[in-house]
N, C-alpha and C positions, 0 to 999 in steps of 0.2 A: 354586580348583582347576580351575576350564574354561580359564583365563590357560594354567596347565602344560599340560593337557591339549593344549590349540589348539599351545604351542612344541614340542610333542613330535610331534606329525603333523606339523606345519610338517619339522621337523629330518626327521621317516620321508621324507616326499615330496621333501625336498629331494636325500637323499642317493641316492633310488632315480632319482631323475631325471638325475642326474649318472652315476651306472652305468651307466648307459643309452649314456653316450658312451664307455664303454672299451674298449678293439679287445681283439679276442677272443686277439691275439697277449700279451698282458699275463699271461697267464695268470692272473685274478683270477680267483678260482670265485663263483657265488651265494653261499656258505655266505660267504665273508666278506663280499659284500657285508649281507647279514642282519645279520650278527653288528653291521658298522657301522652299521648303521639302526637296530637295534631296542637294540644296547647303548650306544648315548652316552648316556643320560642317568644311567646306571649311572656309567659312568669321569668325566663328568663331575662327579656328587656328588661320588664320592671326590677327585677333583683339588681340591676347590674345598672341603670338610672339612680338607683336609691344609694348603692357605695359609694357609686358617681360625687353625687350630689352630698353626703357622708364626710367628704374628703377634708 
C-alpha cells in the first residue's frame, strides 16, 4: 500500500510541476489542471481493467 501511495504523489507532484510551465495564453484553467493530478489514478484503473478484461 505505501508502493501506490508514494506513485500516486510522485504522478500529483509530477503533473503539478509541469503546469507550472504553461503560458497562461493556453487557456488551461487550474480546475483542470486538478482534475489531471488528482484523477489519473482513477482513468487509469479503468484503462487498464478494460485491456484486462480485453484479453
Amino acid at each position: 500500500m505505501r508502493e501506490v501511495l508514494m506513485v500516486y504523489l510522485c504522478g500529483v507532484i509530477l503533473l503539478l510541476a509541469v503546469s507550472t510551465t504553461i503560458d497562461s495564453e493556453e487557456e488551461v484553467g487550474l480546475d483542470h489542471i486538478m482534475i489531471a493530478a488528482f484523477g489519473w489514478p482513477v482513468f487509469t484503473s479503468i484503462l487498464a481493467l478494460k485491456a484486462w478484461s480485453n484479453r
